[in-house]
matplotlib code that plots the C-alpha trace (Angstrom):
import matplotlib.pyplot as plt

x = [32.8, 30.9, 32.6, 32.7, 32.6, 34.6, 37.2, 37.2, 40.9, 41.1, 40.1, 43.2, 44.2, 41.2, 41.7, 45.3, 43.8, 41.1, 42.9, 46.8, 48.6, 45.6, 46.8, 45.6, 47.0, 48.0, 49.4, 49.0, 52.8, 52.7, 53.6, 51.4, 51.6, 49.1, 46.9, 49.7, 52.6, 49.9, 48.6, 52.2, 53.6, 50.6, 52.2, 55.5, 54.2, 51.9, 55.0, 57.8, 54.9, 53.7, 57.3, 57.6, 54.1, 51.3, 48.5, 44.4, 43.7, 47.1, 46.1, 48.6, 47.7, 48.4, 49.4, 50.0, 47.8, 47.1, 50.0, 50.1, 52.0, 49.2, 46.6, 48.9, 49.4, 45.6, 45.4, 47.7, 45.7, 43.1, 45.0, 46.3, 43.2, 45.1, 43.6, 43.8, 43.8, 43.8, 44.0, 43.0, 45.9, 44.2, 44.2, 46.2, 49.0, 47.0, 44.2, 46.3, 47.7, 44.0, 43.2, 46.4, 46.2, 43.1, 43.6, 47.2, 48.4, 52.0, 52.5, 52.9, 53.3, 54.3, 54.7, 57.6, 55.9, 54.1, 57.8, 58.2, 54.2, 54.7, 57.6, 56.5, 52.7, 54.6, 56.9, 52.9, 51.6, 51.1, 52.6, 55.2, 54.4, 57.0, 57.1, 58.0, 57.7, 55.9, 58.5, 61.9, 61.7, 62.8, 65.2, 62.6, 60.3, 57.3, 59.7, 62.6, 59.3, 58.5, 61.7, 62.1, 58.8, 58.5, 55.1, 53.6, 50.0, 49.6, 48.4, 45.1, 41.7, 40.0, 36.6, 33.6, 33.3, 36.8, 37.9, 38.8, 39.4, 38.8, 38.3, 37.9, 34.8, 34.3, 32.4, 29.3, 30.7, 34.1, 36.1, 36.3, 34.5, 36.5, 34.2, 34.9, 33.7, 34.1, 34.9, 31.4, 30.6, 33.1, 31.9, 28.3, 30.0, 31.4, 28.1, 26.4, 29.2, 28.1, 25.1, 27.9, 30.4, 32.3, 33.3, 36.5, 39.2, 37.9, 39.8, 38.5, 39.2, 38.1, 38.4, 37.5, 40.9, 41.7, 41.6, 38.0, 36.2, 34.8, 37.9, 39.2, 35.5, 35.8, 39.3, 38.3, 35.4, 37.4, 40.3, 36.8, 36.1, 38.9, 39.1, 42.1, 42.2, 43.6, 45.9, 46.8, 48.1, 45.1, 41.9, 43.2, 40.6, 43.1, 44.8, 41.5, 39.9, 42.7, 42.6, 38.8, 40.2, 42.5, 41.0, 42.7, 39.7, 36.6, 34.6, 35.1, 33.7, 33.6, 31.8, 29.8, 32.4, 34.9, 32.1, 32.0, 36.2, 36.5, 34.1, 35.5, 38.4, 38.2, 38.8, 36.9, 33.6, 33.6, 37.1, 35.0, 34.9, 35.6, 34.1, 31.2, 30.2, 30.1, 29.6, 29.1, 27.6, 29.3, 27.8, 24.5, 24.6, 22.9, 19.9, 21.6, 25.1, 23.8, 22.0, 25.4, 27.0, 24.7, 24.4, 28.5, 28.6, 25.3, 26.3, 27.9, 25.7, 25.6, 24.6, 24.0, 25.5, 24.3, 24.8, 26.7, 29.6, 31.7, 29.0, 26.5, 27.8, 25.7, 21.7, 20.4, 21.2, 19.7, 20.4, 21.2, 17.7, 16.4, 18.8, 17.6, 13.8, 15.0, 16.3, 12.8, 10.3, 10.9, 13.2, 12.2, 14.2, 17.5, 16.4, 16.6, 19.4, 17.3, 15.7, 17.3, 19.4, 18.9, 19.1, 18.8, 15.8, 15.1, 12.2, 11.0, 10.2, 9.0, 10.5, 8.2, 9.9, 6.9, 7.2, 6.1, 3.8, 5.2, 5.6, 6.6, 9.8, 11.6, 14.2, 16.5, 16.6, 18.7, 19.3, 21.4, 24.0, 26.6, 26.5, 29.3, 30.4, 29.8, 32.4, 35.4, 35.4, 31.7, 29.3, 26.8, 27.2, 27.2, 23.9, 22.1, 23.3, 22.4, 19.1, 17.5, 19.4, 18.3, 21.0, 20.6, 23.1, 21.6, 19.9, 15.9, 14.4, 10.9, 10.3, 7.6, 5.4, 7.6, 10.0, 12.7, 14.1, 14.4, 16.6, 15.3, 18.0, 20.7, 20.6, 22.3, 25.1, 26.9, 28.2, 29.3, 32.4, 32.9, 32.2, 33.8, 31.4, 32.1, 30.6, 30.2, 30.9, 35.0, 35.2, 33.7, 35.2, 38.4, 37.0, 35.9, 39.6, 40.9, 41.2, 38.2, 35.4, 32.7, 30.8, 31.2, 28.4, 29.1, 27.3, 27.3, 26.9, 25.6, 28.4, 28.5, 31.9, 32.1, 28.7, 28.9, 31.0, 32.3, 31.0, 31.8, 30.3, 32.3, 30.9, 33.4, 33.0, 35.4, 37.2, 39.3, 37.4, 39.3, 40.9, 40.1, 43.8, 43.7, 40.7, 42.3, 45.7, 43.8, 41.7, 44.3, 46.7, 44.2, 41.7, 42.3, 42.0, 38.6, 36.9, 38.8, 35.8, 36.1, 34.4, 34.7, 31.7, 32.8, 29.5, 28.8, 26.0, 24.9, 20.9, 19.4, 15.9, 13.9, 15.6, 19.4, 19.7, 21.5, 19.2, 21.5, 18.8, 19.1, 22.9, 22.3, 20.2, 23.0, 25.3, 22.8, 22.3]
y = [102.0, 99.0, 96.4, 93.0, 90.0, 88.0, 90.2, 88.6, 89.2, 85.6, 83.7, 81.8, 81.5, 80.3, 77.3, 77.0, 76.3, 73.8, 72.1, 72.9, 70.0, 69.8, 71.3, 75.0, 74.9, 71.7, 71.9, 69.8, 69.1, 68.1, 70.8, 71.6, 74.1, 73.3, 75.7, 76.2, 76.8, 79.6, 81.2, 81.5, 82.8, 85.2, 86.5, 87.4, 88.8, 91.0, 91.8, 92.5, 95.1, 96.8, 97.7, 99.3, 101.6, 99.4, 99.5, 100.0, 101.3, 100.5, 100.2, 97.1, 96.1, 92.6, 91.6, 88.2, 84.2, 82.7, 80.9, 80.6, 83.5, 85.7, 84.1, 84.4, 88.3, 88.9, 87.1, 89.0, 92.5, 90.7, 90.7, 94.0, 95.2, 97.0, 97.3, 95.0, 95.9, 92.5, 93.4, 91.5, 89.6, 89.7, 93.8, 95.3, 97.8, 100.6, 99.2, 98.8, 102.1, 103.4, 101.2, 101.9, 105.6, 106.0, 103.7, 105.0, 102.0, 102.4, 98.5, 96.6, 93.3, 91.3, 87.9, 87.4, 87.9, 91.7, 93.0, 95.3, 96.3, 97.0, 99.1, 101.6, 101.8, 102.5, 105.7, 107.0, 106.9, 110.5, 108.6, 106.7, 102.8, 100.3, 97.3, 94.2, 90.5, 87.6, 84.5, 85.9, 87.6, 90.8, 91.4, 92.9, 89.9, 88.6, 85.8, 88.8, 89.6, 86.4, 85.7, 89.0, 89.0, 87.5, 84.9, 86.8, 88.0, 91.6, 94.6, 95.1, 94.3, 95.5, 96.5, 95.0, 98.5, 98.1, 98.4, 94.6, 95.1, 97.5, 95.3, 96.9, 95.8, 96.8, 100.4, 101.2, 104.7, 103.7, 103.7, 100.6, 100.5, 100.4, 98.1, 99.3, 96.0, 95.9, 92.9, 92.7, 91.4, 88.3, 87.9, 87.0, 85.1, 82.9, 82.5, 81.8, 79.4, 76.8, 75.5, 74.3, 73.2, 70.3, 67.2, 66.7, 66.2, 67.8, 69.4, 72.2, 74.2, 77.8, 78.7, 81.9, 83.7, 85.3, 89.0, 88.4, 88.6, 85.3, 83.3, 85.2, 84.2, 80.5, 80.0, 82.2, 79.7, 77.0, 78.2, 78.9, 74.9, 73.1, 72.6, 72.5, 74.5, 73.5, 76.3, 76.3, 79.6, 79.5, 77.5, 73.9, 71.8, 69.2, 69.9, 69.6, 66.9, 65.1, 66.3, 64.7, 61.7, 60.9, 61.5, 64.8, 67.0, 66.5, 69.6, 72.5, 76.0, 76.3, 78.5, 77.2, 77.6, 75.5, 72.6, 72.3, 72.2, 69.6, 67.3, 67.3, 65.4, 62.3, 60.7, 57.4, 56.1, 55.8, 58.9, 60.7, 59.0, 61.4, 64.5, 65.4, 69.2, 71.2, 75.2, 76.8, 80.4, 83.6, 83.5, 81.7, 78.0, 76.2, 73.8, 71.5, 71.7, 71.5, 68.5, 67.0, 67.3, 65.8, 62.9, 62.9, 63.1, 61.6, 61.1, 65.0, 67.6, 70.5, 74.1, 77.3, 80.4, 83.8, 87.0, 90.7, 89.1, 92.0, 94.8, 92.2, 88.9, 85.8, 86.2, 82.7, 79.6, 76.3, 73.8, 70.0, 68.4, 71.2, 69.4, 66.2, 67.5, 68.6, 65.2, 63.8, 65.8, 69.1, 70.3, 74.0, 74.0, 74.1, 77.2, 78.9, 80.1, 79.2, 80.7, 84.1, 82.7, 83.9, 87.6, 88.4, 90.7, 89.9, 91.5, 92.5, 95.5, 97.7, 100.7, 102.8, 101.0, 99.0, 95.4, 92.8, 90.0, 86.5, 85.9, 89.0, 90.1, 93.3, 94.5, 92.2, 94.3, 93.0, 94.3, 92.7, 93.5, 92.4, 95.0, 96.9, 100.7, 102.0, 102.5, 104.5, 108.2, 107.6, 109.1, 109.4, 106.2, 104.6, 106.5, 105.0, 101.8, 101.5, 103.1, 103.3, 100.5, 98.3, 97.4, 96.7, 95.0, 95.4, 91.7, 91.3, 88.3, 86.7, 84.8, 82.3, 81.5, 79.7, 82.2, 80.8, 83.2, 83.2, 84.8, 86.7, 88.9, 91.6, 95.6, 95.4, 97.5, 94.3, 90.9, 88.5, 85.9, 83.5, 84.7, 87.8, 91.4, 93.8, 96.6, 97.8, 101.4, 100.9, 98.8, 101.7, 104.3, 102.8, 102.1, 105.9, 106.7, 105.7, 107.9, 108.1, 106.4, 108.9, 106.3, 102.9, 100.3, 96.9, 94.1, 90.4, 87.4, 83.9, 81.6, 77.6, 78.3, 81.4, 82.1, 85.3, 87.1, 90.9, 92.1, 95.3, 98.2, 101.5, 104.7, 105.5, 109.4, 110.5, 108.3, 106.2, 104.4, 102.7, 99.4, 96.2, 95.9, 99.9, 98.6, 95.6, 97.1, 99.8, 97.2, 94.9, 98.0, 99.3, 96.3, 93.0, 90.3, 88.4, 92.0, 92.8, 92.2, 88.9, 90.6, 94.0, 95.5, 99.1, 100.3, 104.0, 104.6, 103.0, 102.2, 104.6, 105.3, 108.3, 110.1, 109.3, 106.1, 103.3, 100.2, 97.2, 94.9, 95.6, 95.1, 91.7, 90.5, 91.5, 88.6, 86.1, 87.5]
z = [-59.9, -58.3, -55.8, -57.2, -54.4, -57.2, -59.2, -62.9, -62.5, -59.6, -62.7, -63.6, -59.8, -58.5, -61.7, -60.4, -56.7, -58.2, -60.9, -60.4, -62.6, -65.1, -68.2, -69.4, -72.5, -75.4, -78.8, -81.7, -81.6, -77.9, -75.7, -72.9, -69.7, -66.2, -64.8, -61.9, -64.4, -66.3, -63.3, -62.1, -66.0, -65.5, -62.2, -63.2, -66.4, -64.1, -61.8, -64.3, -66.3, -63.0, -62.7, -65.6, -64.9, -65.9, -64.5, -64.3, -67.9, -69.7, -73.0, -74.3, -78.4, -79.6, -83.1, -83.5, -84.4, -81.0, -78.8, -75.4, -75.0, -76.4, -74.2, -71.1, -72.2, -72.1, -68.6, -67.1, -68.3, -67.1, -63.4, -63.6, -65.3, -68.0, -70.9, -73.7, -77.6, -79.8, -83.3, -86.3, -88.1, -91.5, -91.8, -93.8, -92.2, -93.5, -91.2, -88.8, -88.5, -88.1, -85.2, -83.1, -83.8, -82.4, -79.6, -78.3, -76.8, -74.8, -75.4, -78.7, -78.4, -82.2, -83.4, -85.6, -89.2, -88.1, -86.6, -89.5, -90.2, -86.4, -85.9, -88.8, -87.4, -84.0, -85.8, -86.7, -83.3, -81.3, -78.3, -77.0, -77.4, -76.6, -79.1, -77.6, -79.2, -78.1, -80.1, -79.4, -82.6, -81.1, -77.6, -75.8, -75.4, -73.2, -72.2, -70.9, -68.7, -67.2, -66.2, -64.5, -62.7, -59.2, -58.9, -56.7, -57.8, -58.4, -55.7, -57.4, -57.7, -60.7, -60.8, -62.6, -64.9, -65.4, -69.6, -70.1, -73.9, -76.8, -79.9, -83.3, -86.0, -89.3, -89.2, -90.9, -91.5, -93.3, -89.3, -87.8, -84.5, -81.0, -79.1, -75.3, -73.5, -69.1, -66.5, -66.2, -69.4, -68.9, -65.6, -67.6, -70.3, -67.6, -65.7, -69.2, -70.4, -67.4, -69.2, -72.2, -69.3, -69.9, -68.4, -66.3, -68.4, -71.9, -74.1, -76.3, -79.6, -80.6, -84.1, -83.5, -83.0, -79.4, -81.0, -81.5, -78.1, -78.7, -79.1, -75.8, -74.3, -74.7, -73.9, -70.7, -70.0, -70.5, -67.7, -65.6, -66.2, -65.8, -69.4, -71.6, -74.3, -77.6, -78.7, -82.3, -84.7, -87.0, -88.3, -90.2, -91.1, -91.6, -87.7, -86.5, -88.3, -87.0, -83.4, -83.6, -85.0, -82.9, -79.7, -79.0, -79.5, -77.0, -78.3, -80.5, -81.6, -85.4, -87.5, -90.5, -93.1, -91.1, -90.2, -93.8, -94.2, -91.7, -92.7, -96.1, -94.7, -95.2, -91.8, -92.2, -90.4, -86.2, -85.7, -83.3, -80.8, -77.8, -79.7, -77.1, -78.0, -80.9, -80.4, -83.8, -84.7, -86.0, -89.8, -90.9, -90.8, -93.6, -92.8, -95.4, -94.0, -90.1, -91.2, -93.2, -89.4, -86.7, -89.1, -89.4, -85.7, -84.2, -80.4, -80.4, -78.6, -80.9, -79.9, -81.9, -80.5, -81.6, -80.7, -81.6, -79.3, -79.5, -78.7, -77.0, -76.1, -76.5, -76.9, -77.7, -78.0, -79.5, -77.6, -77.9, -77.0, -80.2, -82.6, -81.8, -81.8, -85.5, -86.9, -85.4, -87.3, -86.5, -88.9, -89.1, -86.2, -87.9, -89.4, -85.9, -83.8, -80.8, -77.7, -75.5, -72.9, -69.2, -68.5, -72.1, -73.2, -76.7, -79.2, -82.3, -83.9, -86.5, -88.0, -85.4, -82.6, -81.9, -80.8, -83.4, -82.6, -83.3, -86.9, -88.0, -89.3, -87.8, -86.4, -84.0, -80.3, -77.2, -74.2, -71.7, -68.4, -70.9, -72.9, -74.4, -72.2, -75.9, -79.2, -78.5, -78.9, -81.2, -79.0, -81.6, -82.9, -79.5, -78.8, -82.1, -81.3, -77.8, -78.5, -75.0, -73.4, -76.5, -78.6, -82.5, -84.4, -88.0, -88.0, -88.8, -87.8, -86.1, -83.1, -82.9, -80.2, -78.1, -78.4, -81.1, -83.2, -86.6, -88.7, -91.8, -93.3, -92.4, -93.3, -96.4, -94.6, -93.6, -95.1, -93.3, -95.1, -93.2, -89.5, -90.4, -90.3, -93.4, -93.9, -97.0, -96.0, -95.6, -99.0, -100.8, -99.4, -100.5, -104.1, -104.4, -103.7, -107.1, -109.9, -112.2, -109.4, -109.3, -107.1, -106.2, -103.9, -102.9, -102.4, -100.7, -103.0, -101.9, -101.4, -100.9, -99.1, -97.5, -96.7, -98.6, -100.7, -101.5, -105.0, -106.0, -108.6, -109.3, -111.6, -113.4, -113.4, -116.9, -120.0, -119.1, -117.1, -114.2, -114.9, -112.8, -111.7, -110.3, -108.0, -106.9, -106.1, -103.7, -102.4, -101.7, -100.0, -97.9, -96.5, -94.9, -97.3, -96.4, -97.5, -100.6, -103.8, -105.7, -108.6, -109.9, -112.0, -113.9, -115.0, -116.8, -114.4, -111.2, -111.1, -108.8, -107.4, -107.6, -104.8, -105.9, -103.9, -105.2, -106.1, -104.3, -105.5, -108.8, -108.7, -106.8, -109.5, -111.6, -109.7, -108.8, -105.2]

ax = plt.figure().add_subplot(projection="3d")
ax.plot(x, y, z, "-o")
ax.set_aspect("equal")
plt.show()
């Protein structure tokens, strides 16, 4: 344990202090809570749990689309320094079952439409878990909590190495990945998020959902701002194209897909008028598309995030003053996701483990003090991941000589829909589950909307061969939505190399990739 001189946990009281009747949180439908009433919901959440045993290490899950409720329910983890286990809306209950059993939570907090997924995955668990609601939909609820609690802050301090969350990614192995992330690393995201702070009286939107340790990072660096935070159930392009237009909205974080939903929307010429800041990153953003914005939105400061923000946390950034360099000549700059921010390591190498000189494609390597504590009960994995205090997230890219990176392609283990990782591991291992498969690979296809696209080929091993309906049904039981194939190929014989090893090019030529 190390002693912090500023415990993460004072976050949302030391906003109280600063900004008291500022609000935290707005909706689109008008409702709005101030950093006082928050900091003091956050209290009697803290004090009506702690009663009831929780404590340092609690492990809580969460199953529901953002609300304030959810976001108050990760602060006050935050305070107590219990644990927090956001889980991904879009998996499917066999998914979800998976997750919680490896992550024994004794809390389950639900919205309304996962009450049932939720109380069977709870009859599954090895432990005890108490299911509670987070909208009234069941008679234990958050609100029963608040009410009870007293708003006095909690008797603890936690500590920078602290678990602040366990978040689950897509595996490379078929298991999704328990990302074990600390204090510590919020404590950098906050420092880092000061070079994006906003003026007095913004109000900001994150796209990325609060189960993804992004979403729960800018709504955190908001709070640390004095910003108010935009709180709506899911993405809209319509809600927020609207929310620009009519003022609402001073900045947002959107990834690619969603730039390109909202400016779809016909809002008519000069209805962004207070939009300052747009944050964008999670997926590859299109020179074509990136160019299609600033020239929507001239006067808005744009920035590039990216990083593995689950393992990592942010590692560059291309700035405002790099956009406008781009729109003045220097348009390979769009092509870049920027330069490292400060205390972040960044290189290149070769399969050898040799740093490349600039120019030269290899493999993306970080290292960081945000770094995840590792992936839960993987030590293996966590050991070939965090090779040497390096971390490698799969991506290949080049830096130039001023140090901008450049991003030239992903290990074909991953494809990324939309800001949303899937490895192709999980989708076929589920495809080499139904009857007749004798082998299955999938692949990610260009796509103008989504980035990319699941594709999938299956072997089919005797006659009959397996129908398109039996590997959709599977598919669609088993995985989330966003990583269920859009196309299903049933081939006698996959193309193999030499040694046995599928040929994914081959296939990708197959489907224009």
């Amino acid at each position: 344990m190390s002693a912090s001189p500023w415990p993460i946990g004072h976050l949302f009281a030391h906003a109280a202090r600063r900004w008291p009747d500022a609000p935290c949180w707005v909706s689109v439908d008008g409702r709005s809570r101030t950093f006082r009433e928050v900091d003091e919901r956050i209290d009697r959440l803290c004090d009506a749990l702690a009663a009831r045993g929780v404590g340092r290490g609690t492990r809580i899950a969460v199953l529901d689309t953002d609300s304030f409720a959810y976001a108050e329910l990760l602060g006050a983890c935050l305070k107590l320094g219990a644990t927090s286990v956001p889980v991904n809306y879009r998996l499917a209950p066999y998914e979800i079952e998976n997750i919680l059993g490896r992550a024994e939570p004794e809390w389950f907090f639900v919205g309304e439409r996962y009450v049932e997924t939720a109380r069977k995955v709870v009859g599954t668990l090895p432990g005890e878990c108490r299911l509670w609601s987070l909208d009234g939909s069941l008679a234990d609820d958050v609100e029963a909590l608040v009410a009870e609690g007293r708003p006095v802050p909690p008797d603890v301090v936690p500590d920078d190495d602290d678990v602040l969350c366990i978040m689950f990614t897509s595996g490379t192995t078929g298991l999704p990945k328990g990302v074990v992330q600390s204090h510590r690393m919020l404590k950098r995201m906050l420092f880092l998020g000061q070079e994006t702070k906003p003026p007095t009286g913004s109000v900001r939107y994150t796209a990325s959902p609060i189960f993804h340790v992004a979403g729960w990072i800018l709504v955190a660096n908001a709070v640390s701002q004095g910003a108010t935070s935009l709180i709506h159930p899911q993405f809209e392009a319509d809600v927020v194209a609207g929310a620009i237009s009519s003022g609402l909205l001073t900045g947002a974080f959107l990834v690619p897909t969603m730039i390109q939903q909202v400016l779809e929307v016909d809002t008519g010429p000069g209805s962004a008028e207070r939009l300052d800041t747009l944050l964008y990153g999670s997926a590859p953003m299109p020179p074509s598309l990136l160019r299609r914005a600033l020239e929507r939105w001239p006067e808005v400061a744009f920035w590039n995030m990216f990083g593995a923000g689950t393992e990592s946390g942010l590692q560059t950034l291309l700035r405002p003053d790099d956009h406008r360099r781009a729109l003045a000549g220097e348009e390979h700059l769009l092509g870049s996701v920027g330069q490292p921010v400060l205390g972040v390591d960044l290189r290149i190498l070769d399969d050898d483990g040799f740093e490349c000189p600039p120019g030269v494609v290899g493999h993306v390597a970080a290292r960081t003090d945000s770094m995840m504590a590792g992936y839960l009960d993987m030590p293996e994995l966590t050991a070939t991941t965090l090779h040497d205090g390096w971390f490698f997230g799969g991506d290949r890219g080049w830096l130039d000589e001023r140090g901008y990176l450049y991003l030239g392609g992903r290990s074909r283990d991953m494809i990324v829909r939309g800001g949303e990782n899937i490895y192709v591991a999980e989708v076929e291992q589920v495809l080499t589950d139904v009857p007749g498969v004798a082998d299955a690979a999938v692949v990610g296809r260009p796509d103008d909307t989504w980035g990319e696209v699941v594709v999938a080929f299956v072997e089919h091993r005797d006659a009959p061969a397996p129908s398109v309906a039996d590997l959709e049904a599977l598919c669609r039981a088993r995985l989330a939505g966003y990583k269920v194939p859009v196309e299903y190929h049933v081939l006698p014989v996959l193309p193999r190399n030499p040694t046995g090893k599928v040929r994914k090019n081959q296939l990708l030529d197959l489907v224009g990739g």
